[in-house]
LUMZAKOL-7837 format. One record per residue (C-alpha): x, y, z. Coordinates in nm, 2 decimals, always signed. Example, Ala and Ser with C-alpha at 12.3 -4.5 7.8 and 13.67 -1.06 7.14 Angstrom:
// residues 2
SITE      xx      yy      zz
SITE   +1.23   -0.45   +0.78
SITE   +1.37   -0.11   +0.71
END
This chain:
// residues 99
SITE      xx      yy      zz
SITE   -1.46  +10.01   -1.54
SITE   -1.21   +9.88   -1.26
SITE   -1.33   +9.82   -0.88
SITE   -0.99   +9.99   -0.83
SITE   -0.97  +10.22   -0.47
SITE   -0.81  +10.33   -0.19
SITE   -0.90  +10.07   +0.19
SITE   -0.66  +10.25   +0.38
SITE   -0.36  +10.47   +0.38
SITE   -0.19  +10.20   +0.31
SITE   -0.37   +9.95   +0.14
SITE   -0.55   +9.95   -0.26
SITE   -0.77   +9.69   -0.40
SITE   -0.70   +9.64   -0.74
SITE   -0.90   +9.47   -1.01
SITE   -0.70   +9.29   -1.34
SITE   -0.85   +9.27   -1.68
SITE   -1.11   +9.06   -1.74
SITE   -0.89   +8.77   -1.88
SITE   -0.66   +8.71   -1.63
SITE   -0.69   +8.39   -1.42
SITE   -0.54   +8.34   -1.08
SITE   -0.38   +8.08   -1.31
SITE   -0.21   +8.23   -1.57
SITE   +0.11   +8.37   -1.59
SITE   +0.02   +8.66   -1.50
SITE   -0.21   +8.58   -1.21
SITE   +0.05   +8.37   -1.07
SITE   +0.31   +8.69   -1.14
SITE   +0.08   +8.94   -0.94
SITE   +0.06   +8.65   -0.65
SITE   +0.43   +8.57   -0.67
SITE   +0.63   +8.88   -0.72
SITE   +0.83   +8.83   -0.44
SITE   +0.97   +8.51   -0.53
SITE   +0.98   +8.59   -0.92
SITE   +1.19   +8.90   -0.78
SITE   +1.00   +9.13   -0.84
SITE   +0.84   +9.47   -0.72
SITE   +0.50   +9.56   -0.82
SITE   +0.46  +10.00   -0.87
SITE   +0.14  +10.14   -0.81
SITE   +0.02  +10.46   -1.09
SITE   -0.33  +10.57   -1.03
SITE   -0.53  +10.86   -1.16
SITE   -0.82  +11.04   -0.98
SITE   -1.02  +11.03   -1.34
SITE   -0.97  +10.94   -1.69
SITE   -1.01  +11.24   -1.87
SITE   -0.96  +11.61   -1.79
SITE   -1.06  +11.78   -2.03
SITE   -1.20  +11.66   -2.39
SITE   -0.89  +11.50   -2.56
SITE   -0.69  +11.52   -2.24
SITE   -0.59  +11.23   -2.06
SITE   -0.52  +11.30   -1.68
SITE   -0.23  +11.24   -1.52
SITE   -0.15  +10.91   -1.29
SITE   +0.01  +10.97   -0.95
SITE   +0.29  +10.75   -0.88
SITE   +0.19  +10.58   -0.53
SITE   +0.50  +10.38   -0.52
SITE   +0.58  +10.00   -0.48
SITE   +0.36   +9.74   -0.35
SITE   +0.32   +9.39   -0.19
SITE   +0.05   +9.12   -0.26
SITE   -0.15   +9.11   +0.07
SITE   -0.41   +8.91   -0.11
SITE   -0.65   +8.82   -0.35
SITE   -0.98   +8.66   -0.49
SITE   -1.21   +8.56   -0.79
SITE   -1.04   +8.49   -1.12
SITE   -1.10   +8.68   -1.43
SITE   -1.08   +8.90   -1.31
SITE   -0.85   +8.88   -1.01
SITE   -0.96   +9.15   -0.70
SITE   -0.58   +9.18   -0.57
SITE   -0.55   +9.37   -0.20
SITE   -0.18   +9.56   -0.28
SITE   +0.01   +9.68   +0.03
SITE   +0.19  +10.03   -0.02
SITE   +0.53  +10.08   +0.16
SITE   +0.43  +10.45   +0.16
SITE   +0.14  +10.61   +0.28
SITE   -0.09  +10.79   +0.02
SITE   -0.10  +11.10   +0.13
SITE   -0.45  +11.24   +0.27
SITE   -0.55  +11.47   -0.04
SITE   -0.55  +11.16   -0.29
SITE   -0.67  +10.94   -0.03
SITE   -1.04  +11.13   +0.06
SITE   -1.03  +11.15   -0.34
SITE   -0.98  +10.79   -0.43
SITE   -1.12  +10.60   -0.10
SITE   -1.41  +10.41   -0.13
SITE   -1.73  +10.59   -0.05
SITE   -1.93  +10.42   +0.23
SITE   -2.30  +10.34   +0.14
SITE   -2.52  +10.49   +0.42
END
């Protein structure tokens, strides 16, 4: 549903709901956090669902730091992690390369 993966160690790309502008309030609170004060945190799950009626679990990947972003509803946000996801969830959750 999201374009939401893994570029690096180090850095996600994150996509917001369809109805946020890089405009709104909560655009400009993604852009802005730092001078808002405050500290995105990063939860990501490997899949939705594990079972029928099960919802799987998130992994907490810590906070995060605007890096950059484009488009506008939705907003494609590049989020830099202070911690390194480690290299299970990251072969997981990385983008595959076409080719």
């Amino acid at each position: 549903m999201y374009e939401d993966y893994l570029i690096s160690h180090d850095l996600f790309h994150w996509q917001s709901q369809s109805t946020t502008s890089a405009d709104s309030p909560t655009g400009t609170r993604y852009v802005c956090h730092r001078e808002q004060g405050y500290t995105p945190l990063l939860f990501v799950r490997e899949t939705q669902t594990l079972a029928p009626g099960f919802s799987a679990p998130y992994a907490f990947l810590g906070p995060c730091e605007h890096v950059s972003h484009e488009g506008s509803r939705p907003m494609s946000i590049v989020w830099r992690l202070r911690h390194p996801v480690p290299a299970r969830l990251f072969r997981v959750m990385a983008r595959q390369s076409a080719g």
